[in-house]
C-alpha positions as CSV (number, residue, x, y, z in Angstrom):
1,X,12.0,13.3,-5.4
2,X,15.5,13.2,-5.5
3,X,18.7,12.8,-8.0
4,X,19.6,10.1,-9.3
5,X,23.0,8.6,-8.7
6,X,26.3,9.6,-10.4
7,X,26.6,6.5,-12.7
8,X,23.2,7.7,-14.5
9,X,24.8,10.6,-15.0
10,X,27.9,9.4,-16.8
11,X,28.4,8.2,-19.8
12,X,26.8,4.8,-20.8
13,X,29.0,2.3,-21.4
14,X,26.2,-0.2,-23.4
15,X,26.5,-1.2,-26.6
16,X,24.3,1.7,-28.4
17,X,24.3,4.3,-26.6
18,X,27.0,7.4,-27.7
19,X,28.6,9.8,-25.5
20,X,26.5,12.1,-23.7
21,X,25.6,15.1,-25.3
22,X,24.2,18.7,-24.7
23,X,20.6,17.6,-24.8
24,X,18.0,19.2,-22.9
25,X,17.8,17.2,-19.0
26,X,13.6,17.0,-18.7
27,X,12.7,18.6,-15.1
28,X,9.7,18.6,-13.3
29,X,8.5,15.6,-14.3
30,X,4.2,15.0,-13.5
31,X,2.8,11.9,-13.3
32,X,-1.2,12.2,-13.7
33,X,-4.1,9.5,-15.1
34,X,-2.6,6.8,-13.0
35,X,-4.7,3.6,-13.4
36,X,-3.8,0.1,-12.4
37,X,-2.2,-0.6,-16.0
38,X,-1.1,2.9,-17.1
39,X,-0.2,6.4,-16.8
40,X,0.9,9.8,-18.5
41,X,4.1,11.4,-18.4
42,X,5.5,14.7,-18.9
43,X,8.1,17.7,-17.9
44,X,9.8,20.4,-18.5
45,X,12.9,21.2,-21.1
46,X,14.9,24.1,-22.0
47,X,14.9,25.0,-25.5
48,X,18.8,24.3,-26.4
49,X,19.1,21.3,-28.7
50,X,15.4,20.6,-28.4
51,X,14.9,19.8,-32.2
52,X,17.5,16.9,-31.9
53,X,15.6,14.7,-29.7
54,X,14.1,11.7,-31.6
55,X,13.8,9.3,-28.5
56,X,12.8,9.4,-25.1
57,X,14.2,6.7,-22.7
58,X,12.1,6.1,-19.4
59,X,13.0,4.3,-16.8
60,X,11.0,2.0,-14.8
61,X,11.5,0.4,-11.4
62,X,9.4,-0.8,-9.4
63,X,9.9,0.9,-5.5
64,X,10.9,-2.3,-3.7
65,X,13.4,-3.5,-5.7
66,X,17.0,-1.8,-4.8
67,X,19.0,-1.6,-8.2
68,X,20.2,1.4,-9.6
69,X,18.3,3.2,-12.8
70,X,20.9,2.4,-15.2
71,X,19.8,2.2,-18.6
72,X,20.4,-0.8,-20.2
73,X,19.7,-0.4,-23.5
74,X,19.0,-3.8,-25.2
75,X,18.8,-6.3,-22.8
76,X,16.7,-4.6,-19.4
77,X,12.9,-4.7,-20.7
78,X,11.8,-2.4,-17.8
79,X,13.1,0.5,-19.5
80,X,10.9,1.9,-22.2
81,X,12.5,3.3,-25.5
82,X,9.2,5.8,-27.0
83,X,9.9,7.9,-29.9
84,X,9.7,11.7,-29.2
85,X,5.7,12.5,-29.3
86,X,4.0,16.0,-27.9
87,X,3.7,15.8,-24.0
88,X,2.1,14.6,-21.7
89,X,3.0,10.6,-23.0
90,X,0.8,7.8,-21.9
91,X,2.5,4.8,-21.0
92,X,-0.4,2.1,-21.1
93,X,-0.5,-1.9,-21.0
94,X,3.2,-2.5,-20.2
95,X,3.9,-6.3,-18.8
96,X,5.9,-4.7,-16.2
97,X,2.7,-2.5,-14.6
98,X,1.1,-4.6,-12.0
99,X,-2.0,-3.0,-10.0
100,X,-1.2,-1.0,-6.3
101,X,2.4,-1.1,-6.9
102,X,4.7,1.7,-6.4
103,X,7.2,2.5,-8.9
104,X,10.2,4.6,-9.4
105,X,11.0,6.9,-12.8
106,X,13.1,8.5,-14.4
107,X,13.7,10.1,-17.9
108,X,16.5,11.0,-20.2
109,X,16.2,12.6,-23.8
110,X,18.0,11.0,-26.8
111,X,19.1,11.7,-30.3
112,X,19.5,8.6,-32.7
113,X,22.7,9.0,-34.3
114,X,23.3,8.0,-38.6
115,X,25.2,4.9,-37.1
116,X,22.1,3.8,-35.2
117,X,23.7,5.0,-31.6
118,X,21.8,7.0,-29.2
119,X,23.4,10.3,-27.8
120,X,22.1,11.1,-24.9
121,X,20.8,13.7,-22.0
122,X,21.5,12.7,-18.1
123,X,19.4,11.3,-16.1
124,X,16.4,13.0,-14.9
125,X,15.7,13.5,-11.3
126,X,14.0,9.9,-10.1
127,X,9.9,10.6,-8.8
128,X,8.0,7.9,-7.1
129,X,4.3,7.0,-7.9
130,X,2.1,4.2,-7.1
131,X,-0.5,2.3,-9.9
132,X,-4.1,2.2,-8.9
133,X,-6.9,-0.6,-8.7
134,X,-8.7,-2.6,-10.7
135,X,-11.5,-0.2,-12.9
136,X,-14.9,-1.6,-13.4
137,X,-14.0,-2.1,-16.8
138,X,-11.1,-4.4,-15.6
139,X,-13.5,-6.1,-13.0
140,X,-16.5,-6.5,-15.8
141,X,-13.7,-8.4,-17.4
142,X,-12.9,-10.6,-14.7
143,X,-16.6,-11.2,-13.5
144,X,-17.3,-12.3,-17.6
145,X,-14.3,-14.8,-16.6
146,X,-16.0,-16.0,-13.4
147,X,-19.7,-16.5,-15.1
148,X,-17.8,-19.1,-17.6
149,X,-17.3,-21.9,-14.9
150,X,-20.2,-20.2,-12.3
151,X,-22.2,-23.7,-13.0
152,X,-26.1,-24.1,-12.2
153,X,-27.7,-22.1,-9.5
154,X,-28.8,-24.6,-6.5
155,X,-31.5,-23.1,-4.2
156,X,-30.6,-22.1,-0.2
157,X,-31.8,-20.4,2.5
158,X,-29.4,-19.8,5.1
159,X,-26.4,-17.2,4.9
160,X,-23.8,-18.4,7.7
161,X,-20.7,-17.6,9.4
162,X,-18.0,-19.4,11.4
163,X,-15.7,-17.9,14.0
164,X,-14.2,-19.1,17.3
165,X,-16.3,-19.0,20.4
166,X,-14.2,-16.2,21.6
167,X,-15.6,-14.0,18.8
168,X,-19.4,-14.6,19.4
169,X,-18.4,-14.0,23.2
170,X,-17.2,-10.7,22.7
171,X,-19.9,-9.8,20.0
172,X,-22.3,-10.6,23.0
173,X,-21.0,-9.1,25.8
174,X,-18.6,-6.2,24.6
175,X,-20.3,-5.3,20.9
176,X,-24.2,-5.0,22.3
177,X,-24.5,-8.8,20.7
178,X,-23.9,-7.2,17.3
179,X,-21.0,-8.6,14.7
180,X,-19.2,-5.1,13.9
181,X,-17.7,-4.1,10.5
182,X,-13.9,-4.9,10.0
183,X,-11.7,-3.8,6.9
184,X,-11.4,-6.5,3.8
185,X,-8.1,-8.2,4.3
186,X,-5.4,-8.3,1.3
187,X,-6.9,-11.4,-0.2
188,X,-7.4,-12.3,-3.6
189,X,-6.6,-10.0,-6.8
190,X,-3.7,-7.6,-6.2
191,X,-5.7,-5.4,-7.8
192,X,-8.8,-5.3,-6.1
193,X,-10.4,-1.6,-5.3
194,X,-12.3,-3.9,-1.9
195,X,-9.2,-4.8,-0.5
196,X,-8.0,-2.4,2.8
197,X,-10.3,-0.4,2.2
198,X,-14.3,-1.7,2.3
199,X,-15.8,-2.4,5.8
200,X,-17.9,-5.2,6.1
201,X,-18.8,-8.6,7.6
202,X,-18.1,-11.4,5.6
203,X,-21.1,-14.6,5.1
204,X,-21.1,-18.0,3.6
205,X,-23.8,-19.1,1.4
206,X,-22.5,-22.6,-0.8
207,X,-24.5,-25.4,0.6
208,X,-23.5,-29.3,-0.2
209,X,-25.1,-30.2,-3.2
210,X,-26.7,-33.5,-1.9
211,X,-28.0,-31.9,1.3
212,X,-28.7,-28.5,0.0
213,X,-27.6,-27.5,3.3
214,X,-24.5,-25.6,4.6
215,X,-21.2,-28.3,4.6
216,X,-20.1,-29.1,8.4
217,X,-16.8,-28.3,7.7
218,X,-15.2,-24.9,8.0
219,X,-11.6,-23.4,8.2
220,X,-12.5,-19.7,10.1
221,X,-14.0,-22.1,13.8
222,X,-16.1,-24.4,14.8
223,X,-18.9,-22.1,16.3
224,X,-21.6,-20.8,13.5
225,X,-23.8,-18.1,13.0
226,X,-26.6,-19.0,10.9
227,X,-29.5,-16.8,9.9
228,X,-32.6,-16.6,7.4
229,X,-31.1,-15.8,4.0
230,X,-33.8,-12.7,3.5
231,X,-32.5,-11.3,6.5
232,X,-29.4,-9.9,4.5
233,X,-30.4,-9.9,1.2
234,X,-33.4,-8.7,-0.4
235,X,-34.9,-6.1,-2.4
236,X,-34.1,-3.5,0.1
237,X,-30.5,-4.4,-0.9
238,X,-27.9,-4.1,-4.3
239,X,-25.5,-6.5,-4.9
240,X,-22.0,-5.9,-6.5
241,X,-19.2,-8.2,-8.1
242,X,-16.1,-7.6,-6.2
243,X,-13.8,-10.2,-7.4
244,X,-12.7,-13.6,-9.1
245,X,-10.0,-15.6,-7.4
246,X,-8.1,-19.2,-6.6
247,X,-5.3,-20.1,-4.7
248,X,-3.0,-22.2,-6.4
249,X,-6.4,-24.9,-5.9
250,X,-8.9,-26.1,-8.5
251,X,-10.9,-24.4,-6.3
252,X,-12.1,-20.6,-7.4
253,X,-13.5,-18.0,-5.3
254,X,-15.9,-15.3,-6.4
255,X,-16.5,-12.5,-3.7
256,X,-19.8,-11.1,-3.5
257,X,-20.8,-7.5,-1.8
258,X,-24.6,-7.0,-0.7
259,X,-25.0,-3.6,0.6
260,X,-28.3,-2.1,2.4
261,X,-29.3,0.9,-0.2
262,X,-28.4,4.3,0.4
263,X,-25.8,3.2,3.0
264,X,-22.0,4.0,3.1
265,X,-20.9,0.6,2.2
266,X,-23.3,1.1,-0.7
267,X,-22.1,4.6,-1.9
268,X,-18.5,3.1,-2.0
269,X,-19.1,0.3,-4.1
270,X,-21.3,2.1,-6.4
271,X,-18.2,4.1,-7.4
272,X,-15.5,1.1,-7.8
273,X,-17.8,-2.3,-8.5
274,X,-19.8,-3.9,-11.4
275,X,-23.3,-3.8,-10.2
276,X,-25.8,-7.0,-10.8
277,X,-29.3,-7.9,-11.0
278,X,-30.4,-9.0,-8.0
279,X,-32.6,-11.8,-9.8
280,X,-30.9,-12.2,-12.9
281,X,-26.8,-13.2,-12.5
282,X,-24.2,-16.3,-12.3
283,X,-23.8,-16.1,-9.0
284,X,-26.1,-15.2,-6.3
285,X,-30.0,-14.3,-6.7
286,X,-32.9,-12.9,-4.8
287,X,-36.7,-13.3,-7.0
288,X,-40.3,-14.2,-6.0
289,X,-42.2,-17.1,-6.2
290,X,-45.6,-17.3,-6.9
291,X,-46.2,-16.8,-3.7
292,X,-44.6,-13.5,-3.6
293,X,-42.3,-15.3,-1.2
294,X,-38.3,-14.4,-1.5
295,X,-36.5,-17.3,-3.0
296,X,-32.5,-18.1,-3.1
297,X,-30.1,-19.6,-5.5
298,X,-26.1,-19.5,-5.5
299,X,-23.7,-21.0,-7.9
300,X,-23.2,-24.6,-8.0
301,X,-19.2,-24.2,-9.0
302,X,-17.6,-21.4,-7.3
303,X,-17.0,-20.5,-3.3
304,X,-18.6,-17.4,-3.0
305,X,-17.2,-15.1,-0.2
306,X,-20.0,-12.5,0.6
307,X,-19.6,-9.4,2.1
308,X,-22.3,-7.3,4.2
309,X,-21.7,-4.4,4.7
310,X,-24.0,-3.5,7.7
311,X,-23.4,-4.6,11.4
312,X,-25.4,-8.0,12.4
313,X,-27.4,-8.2,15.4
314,X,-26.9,-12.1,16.6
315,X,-30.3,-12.0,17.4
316,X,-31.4,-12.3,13.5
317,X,-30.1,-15.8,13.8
318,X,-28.3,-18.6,15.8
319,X,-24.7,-19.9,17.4
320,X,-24.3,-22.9,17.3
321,X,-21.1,-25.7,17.3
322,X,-20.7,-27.6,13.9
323,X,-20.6,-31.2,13.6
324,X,-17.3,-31.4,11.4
325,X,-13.6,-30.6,11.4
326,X,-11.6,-28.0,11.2
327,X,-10.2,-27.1,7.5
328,X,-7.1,-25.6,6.9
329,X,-7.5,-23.8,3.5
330,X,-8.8,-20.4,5.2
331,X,-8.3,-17.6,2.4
332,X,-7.2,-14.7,5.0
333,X,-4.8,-12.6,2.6
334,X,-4.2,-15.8,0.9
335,X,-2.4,-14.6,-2.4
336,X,-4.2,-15.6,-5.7
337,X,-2.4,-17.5,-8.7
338,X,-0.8,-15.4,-10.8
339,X,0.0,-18.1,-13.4
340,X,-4.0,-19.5,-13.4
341,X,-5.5,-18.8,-16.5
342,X,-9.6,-19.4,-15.6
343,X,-9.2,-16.3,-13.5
344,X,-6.2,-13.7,-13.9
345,X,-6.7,-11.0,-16.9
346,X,-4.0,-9.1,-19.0
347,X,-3.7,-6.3,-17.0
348,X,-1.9,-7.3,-13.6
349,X,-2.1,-9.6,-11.1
């Protein structure tokens, strides 16, 4: 917390805004109900002149950026005019609130004059807070988004995953031949609740659609770990929606969570993620043939980028060199489209 400077607390020189007057200076100002698109305000104020206020003015800056909080009245859209309403205020869906973005604020009390002009308090002391992520609600919303271009489900059998020979050499020899859990990179939606913070592995499933096997080209290495599709996904397992992406491509990306029931990676994501059928959904699917054998379909139109959340013992599958070349579009922290309509929602980026 701290003051803010000596031009906030002079008088305004805008058009519209009066001299400063006695008003009450709000103090201790709380910020509480913080969600990726809103949040409540409120504070303190001594009784003198109280029943004058009409207006409140709050100001808004997001942390990064190094301008002054100078109220501009009319032409700086980050700062928020609200009519004086009992505290605590919510401040909810403004175009300026992006998800996991911190943000400075500060708050000054005003009294609209007969002529139209504000007089006004000074400046507030400035506080610092930072958004959250994405809510299920906000991910229900994007996954509804995903399920409109998902396309028809084409059967497969193999999940798979390509790394450097490097990795698979130091899963054998220094990891007791398992793959170990690593944190989800910064990828995709800004507002993801997955991203820095879920541990898992992450698996390919999209097979070509004339082969309906895996494609031979990759971006992440040209060594492949391949292994039995029921071997990571199955009853035994839920399945979550984690996120709906693209990368300035035609190309959109849909990440996937499959987490062994009852385990941690499962107790996380039943708190932040959309949970789906594990037979019935647009992506990915697990059901029974007649057989009572496990059967596999994925979506025809979208990359899907699946995340297990269990180590892998290589021994469930097999390493092997791929036939094809090396890709460049790799989507490690690759930053999604803001501008893409198919797959951004109102809330944030």
């Amino acid at each position: 917390m701290r003051r803010a400077d000596e031009s906030q607390r002079n008088k305004s020189l805008d058009s519209g805004i009066a001299e400063m007057e006695d008003l009450p200076v709000p103090q201790n100002i709380k910020i509480s109900n913080i969600t990726c698109d809103s949040f409540k305000i409120c504070w303190d104020m001594d009784s003198r002149s109280k029943e004058r206020i009409t207006h409140y003015f709050i100001d808004l800056n997001k942390k990064e950026t190094k301008n002054a909080n100078k109220f501009k009245h009319k032409d700086v859209p980050t700062k928020l005019v609200a009519k004086a309403v009992p505290l605590p205020m919510t401040v909810r869906g403004h175009w300026f609130l992006s998800p996991r973005t911190e943000y400075t604020v500060a708050v000054q009390t005003a009294s609209k004059q007969g002529d139209g002009d504000y007089a006004v308090s000074e400046w507030s002391e400035i506080i610092e807070f930072c958004t959250g992520d994405y809510s299920t609600v906000h991910l229900t919303q994007l996954m509804e988004k995903a399920e409109v271009i998902a396309g028809r489900m084409l059967r497969f059998s193999v999940f798979y995953r390509n790394q450097h020979k490097e990795y698979f050499d130091h899963a054998r020899e220094a990891q007791n031949n398992k793959m170990l859990l690593s944190v989800k990179d910064n990828s995709g939606s800004h507002g993801s609740p997955i991203s820095g913070k879920l541990e898992g592995i992450f698996f390919s499933c999209n097979t070509e659609f004339n082969t309906g096997k895996p494609p031979q080209d990759s971006p992440y290495g040209r060594y492949r770990f391949q292994l039995p599709a029921e071997e990571l996904f199955s009853p035994k397992t839920n399945l979550y929606f984690a996120d709906f992406y693209c990368m300035y491509t035609a190309y959109h990306y849909v990440i996937l969570v499959i987490a062994p029931k009852g385990s941690s990676g499962d107790e996380f994501c039943k708190q932040r993620l959309p949970a789906l059928d594990i037979a019935n959904n647009h992506f990915l699917t697990c059901s029974e043939d007649e057989d009572g054998r496990l059967v596999f379909h994925h979506a025809q139109d979208l990359i899907l980028e699946v995340i297990y959340t269990d180590p892998v013992d290589l021994s469930l599958g097999t390493v092997a060199e791929i036939s094809g070349h090396l890709m460049s579009l790799s989507t490690v922290n690759a930053k999604k489209d803001p501008s893409c309509k198919t797959c951004n929602i109102s809330v944030g980026r």
